[in-house]
Residue, then its C-alpha position, 0 to 999 in steps of 0.5 A: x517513478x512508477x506504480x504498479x498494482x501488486x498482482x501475484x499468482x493466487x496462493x503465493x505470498x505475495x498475494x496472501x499479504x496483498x489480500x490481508x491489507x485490503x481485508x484489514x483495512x475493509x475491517x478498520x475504518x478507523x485506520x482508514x478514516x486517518x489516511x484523510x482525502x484520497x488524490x484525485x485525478x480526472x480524464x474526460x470520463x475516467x477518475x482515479x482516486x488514490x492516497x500516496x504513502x512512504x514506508x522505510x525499509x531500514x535503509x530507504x525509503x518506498x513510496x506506494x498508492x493505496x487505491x480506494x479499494x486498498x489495493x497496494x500498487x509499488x513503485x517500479x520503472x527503470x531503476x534496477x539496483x539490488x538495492x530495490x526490497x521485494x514486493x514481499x518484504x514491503x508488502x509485509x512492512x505495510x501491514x505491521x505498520x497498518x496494524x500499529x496504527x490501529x493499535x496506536x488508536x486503541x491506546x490512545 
């Protein structure tokens, strides 16, 4: 499998829900503070730091990396199945479930 970095054209909604994530969690450390220590991997000079979550959509299973910055990257690669969720929709599902989580902090 795969991962891709959400880019979408500025303005779409694609891009509006990319930067609602990354802006949410800036704003909530405490959200951010439960994901624990990120993956790293190194390349002689290079490094990359990333946290590997799953979301289900109500019929599979997403996997998708959360970079140190909160950028979203979703799987891609070689299967085409229309069984596959839009980037849209799963973007959407990260949020709400970004969102409960700190509203599962709050109560807790």
């Amino acid at each position: 499998m795969l991962w891709s970095k959400v880019w979408g054209l500025q303005g779409s909604e694609k891009a509006a829900l990319a930067e609602a994530i990354v802006t949410f969690l800036k704003a909530n450390g405490d959200v951010v503070q439960k994901f624990g220590d990120p993956h790293i991997e190194t390349d002689d000079d290079r490094y990359w730091q990333w946290w590997e979550f799953a979301i289900f959509d109500g019929e599979r299973w997403h996997t998708f990396h959360l970079d140190t910055n909160f950028h979203v990257a979703l799987e891609t690669g070689l299967d085409s199945s229309t069984e596959r969720a839009a980037p849209t929709t799963l973007l959407k599902l990260i949020l709400v479930e970004f969102r409960a989580c700190k509203a599962a902090n709050e109560t807790a």
